[in-house]
C-alpha positions in Angstrom: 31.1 138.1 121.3 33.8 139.3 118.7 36.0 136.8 117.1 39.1 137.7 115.0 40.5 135.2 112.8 43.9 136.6 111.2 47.5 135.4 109.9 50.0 136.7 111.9 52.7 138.9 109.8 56.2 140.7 110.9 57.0 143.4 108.8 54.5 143.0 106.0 55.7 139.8 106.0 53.9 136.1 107.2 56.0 135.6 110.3 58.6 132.3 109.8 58.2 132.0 113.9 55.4 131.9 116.6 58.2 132.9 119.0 57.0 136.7 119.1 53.3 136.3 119.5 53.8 133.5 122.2 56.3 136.0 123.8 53.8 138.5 123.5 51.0 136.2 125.1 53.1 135.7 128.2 53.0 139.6 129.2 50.4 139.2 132.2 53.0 136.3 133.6 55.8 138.6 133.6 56.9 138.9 137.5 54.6 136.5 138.6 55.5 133.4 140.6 55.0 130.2 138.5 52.0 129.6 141.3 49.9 132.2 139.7 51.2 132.3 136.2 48.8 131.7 133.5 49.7 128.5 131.1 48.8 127.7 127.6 46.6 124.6 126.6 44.8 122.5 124.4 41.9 120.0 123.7 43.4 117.7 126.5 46.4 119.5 128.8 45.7 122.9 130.9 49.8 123.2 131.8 51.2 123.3 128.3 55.0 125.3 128.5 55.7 128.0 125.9 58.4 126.5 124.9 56.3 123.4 123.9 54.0 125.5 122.1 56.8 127.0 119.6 58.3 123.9 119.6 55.0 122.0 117.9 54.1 124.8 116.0 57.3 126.0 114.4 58.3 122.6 113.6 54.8 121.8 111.9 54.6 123.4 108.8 55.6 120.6 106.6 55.9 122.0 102.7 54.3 125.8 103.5 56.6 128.4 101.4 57.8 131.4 103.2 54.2 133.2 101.9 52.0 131.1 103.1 51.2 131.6 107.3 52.4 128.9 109.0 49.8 129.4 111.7 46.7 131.8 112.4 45.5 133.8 115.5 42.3 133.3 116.4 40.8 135.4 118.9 37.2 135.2 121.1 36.5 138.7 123.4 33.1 137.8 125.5 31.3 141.3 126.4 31.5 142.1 129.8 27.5 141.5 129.7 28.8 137.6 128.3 31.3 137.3 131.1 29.2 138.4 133.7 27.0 134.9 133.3 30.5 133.2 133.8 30.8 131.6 137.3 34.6 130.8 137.1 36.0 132.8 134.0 39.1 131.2 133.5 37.7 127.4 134.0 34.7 128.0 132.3 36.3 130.1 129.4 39.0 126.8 128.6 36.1 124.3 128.2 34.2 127.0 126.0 37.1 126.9 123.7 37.9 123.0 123.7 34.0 123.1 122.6 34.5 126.0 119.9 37.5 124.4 118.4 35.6 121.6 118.1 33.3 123.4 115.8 36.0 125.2 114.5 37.0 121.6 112.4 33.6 120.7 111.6 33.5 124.5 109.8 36.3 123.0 107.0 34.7 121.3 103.7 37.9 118.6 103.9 38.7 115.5 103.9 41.7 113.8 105.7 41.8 110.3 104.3 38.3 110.3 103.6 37.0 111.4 106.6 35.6 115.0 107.7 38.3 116.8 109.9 37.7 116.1 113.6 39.7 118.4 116.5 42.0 115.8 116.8 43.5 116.9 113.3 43.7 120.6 115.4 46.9 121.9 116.3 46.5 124.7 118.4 47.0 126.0 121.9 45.0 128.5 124.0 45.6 131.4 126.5 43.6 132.8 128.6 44.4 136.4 129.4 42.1 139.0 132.1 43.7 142.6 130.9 43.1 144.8 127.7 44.7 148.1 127.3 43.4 150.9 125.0 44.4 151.2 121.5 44.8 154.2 119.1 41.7 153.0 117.4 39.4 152.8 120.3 36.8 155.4 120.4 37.8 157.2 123.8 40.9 157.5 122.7 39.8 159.2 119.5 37.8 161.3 121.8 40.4 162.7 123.3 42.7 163.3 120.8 42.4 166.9 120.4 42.7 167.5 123.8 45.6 165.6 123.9 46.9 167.3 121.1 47.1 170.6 123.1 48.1 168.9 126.2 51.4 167.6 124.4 52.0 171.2 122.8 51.8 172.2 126.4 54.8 170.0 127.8 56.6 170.5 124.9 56.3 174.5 125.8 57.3 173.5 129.5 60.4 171.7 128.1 61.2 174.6 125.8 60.9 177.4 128.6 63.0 175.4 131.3 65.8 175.0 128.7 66.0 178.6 127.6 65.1 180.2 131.1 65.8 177.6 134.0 64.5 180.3 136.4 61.5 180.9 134.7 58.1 179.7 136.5 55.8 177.3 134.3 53.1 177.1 137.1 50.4 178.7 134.6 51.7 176.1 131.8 51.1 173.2 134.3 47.6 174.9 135.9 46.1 174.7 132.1 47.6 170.9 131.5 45.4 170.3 134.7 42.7 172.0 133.5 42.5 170.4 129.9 42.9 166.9 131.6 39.7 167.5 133.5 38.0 168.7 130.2 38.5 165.5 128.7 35.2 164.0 127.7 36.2 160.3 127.7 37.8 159.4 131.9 37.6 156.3 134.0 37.8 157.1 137.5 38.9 160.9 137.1 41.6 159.9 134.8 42.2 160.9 131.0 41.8 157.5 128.5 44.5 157.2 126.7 46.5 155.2 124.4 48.2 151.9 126.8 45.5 152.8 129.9 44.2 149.6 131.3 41.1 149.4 130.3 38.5 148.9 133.4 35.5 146.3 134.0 35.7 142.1 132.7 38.6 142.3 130.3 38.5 138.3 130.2 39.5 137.0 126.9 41.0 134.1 124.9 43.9 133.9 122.5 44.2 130.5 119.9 47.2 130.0 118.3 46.3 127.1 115.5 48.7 125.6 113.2 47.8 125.7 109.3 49.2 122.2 108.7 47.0 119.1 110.8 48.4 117.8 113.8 49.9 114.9 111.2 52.0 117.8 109.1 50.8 116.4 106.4 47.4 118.4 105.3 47.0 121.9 105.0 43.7 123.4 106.8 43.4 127.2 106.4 41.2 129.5 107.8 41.9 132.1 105.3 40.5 129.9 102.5 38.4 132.4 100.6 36.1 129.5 99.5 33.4 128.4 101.7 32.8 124.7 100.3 34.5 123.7 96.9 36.2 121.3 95.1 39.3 121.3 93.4 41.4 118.5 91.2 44.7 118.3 92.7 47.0 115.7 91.3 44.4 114.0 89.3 42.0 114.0 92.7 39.1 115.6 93.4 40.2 117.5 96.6 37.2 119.7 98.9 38.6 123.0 99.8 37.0 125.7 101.7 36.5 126.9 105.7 32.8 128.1 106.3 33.6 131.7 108.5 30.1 132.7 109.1 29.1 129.3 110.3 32.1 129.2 112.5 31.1 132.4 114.2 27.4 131.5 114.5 28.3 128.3 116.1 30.6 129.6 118.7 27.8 131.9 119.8 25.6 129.1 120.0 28.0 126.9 121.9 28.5 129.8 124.4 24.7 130.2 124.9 24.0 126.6 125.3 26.8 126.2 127.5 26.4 129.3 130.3 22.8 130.1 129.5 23.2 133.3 127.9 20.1 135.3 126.4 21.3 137.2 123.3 20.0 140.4 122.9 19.6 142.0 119.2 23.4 144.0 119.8 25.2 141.0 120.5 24.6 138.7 117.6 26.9 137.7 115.0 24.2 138.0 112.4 23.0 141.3 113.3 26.5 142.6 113.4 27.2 141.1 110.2 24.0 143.1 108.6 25.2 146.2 110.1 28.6 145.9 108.2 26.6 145.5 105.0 23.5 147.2 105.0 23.4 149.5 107.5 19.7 150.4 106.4 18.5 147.1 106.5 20.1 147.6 109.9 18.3 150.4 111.2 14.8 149.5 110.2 15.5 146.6 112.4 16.0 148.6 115.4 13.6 150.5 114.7 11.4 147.5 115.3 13.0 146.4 118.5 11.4 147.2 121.9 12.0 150.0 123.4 14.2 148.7 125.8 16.6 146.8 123.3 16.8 149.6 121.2 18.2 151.7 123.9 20.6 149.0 124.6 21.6 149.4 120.5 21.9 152.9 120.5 24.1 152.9 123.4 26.6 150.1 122.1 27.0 152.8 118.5 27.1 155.7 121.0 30.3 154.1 123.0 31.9 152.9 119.3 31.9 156.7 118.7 28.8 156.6 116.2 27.2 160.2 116.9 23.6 158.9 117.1 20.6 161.2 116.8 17.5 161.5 119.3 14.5 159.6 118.1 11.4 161.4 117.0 8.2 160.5 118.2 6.9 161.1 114.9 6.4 157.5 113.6 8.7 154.7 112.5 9.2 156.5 108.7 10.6 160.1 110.2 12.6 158.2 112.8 14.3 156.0 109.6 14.6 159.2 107.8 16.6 160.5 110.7 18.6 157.9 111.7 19.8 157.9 108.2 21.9 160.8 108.4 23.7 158.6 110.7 24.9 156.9 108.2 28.0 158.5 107.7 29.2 158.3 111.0 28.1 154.6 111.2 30.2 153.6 108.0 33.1 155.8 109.6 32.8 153.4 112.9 32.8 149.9 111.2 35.9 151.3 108.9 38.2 152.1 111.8 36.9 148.8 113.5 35.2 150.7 116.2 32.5 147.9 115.6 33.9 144.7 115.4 32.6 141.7 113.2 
C-alpha cells in the first residue's frame, strides 16, 4: 500500500483551480457512454459530477493567499498482492476510503469549536481509476533506456537517409531496430516497456481530492502541517496545530487489513518501508532475520525497484550483512528516484 499526500502546483506555482487535476482524473471516461463512466464521490454520494467537485472545492478556500494550496491530492495504490483479496474492487475500494478518510480527520491535533475534527468537517471527493501507465522514473523504463537511446539514433538515421536518398533501402536500419527491441531486458508480452505503455496486471487505484479549508470554509486543516501535535497562540488563543502523517498511514493499513482480511507480509508495511528510507542497515539486518520465504519475497520487491541485489552467502548471518551492504548504494539510488515509494 503506497499513499502519496501532496499539494498540487502549476508551474512551480500552488494551482488557484482544481479544474486541471479533475480534468485529468476524468481520462479513463473519455469516450465512454455515461453507463460505464466512472463518477467521483464522497463520504455519503457515489454519483458526484465534476463539475460539482470544482464547484465545492474552488469556491472553498475562504482567506487562503495565492501561496498557500487550496486543496491537496491524496493518493492510495493497493499492490496487486492487496487487490487480489478484493472481491469487487471498485465497491470495496469506495468504502475503504469513506473508512480511511475517516481516520484521515482523527490524524489532525485540532479543534473546531472545541471538538476533535470528525469527516464531516472533510471536504473531499474520490475517484476510483483501474489503469496506470509507465513513467520516466519507473525502473523498466530506466532499464531500457540505453537501448532506447540507440533505437531513436536509429530512426533518426532512417529519417536522415530517406531525405537525402529517397531511393535508398533502410531494410538493414529497420532489421537492427527489430533486433535491439527484442534485446530489451525489461518486456511485457514481447513488447519493449516504455515511457506511456499501459502497465499490465491490477492497476486499481484511488485518487482524493481534499479541500484545505473544512467543509464550513471557515478553518484551515492541512496536511502539509510540518508539526505533528502542537500548540500555538493565535489571536490571544491557544490554538492545536499539527496532522500526525505516520499515524495516518499506519491506520489506513490497518483499516485495509481489518476490512478485507489481508495478511501483511514484512515488504508491505508502512513501518518497514519507512525504516528502509532511513536506515537501510537497520533494514537489512531485519531481512536477514525473516524466513526464508519472506525474504525472497523482499529481495524480489528491491530487484523489480531496480536495486541490483547480491546472492546470499551461506556463510552466516554476519558475511551475508557484510554483503548486502555493498547494496547500499544502489538501495539509496532507488528510494532517491522514488523507485520505492513511502
Amino acid at each position: 500500500m503506497y499513499i502519496t499526500i501532496s499539494p498540487q502546483k502549476s508551474g512551480g506555482n500552488f494551482s488557484v483551480s482544481v479544474a486541471d487535476y479533475v480534468n485529468y482524473l476524468e481520462k479513463e471516461n473519455e469516450n465512454l457512454p455515461v453507463s460505464e463512466q466512472a463518477f467521483f464521490f464522497n463520504q455519503g454520494e457515489d454519483r458526484v459530477p465534476w463539475q460539482q467537485v470544482i464547484d465545492q472545492i474552488d469556491g472553498n478556500t475562504a482567506k487562503l493567499s495565492r501561496n498557500e494550496p487550496r486543496f491537496y491530492a491524496i493518493t492510495i495504490s493497493p499492490s496487486q498482492r492487496e487487490l487480489r483479496t478484493l472481491q469487487n474492487p471498485t465497491e470495496d475500494l469506495k468504502a475503504y476510503t469513506r473508512q480511511v478518510m475517516q481516520r484521515y480527520a482523527e490524524c489532525f491535533n485540532r479543534e473546531i469549536h472545541g471538538r476533535p475534527v470528525s469527516v464531516s468537517d472533510i471536504l473531499f471527493f474520490g475517484k476510483i481509476e483501474h489503469k496506470r501507465y509507465y513513467k520516466g522514473t519507473d525502473a523498466e523504463v530506466r532499464q531500457n533506456q540505453p537501448i532506447a537511446s540507440q533505437i531513436l539514433e536509429l530512426k533518426h538515421e532512417i529519417r536522415r537517409v530517406q531525405r537525402e536518398k529517397p531511393d535508398a533501402s533502410v531494410s538493414k536500419l529497420k532489421h537492427e531496430i527489430e533486433r535491439l527491441e527484442r534485446l530489451a531486458p525489461a518486456q511485457v508480452e514481447g513488447q519493449r516497456i516504455r515511457e506511456g505503455m499501459e502497465k499490465p496486471g491490477p492497476q486499481t487505484h484511488i485518487h482524493i481530492i481534499v479541500s484545505r479549508k473544512d467543509a464550513s470554509n471557515s478553518v484551515s486543516l492541512s496536511p502539509g502541517s510540518k508539526y505533528k501535535a502542537s500548540e500555538v497562540v493565535l489571536g490571544g488563543k491557544t490554538v492545536k496545530r499539527g496532522f500526525d502523517r505516520d499515524q495516518f498511514f499506519q491506520k489506513a493499513e490497518q483499516v485495509f487489513d481489518r476490512q478485507f482480511g489481508h495478511q501483511r507480509s514484512f515488504v508491505e508495511r508502512y513501518e518497514t518501508r519507512k525504516l528502509l528510507s532511513t536506515d537501510p542497515d537497520r533494514y537489512l539486518k531485519a531481512l536477514l532475520g525473516l524466513p526464508s520465504s519472506e525474504k525472497a519475497a523482499v529481495l524480489k520487491a528491491l530487484s523489480a525497484a531496480g536495486v541490483r541485489m547480491p546472492m546470499l552467502p551461506t556463510g552466516g548471518p554476519d558475511l551475508a550483512l557484510k554483503v548486502l551492504k555493498k547494496a547500499r548504494r544502489s538501495l539509496q539510488k532507488a528510494i532517491s528516484s522514488a523507485s520505492i515509494n513511502i
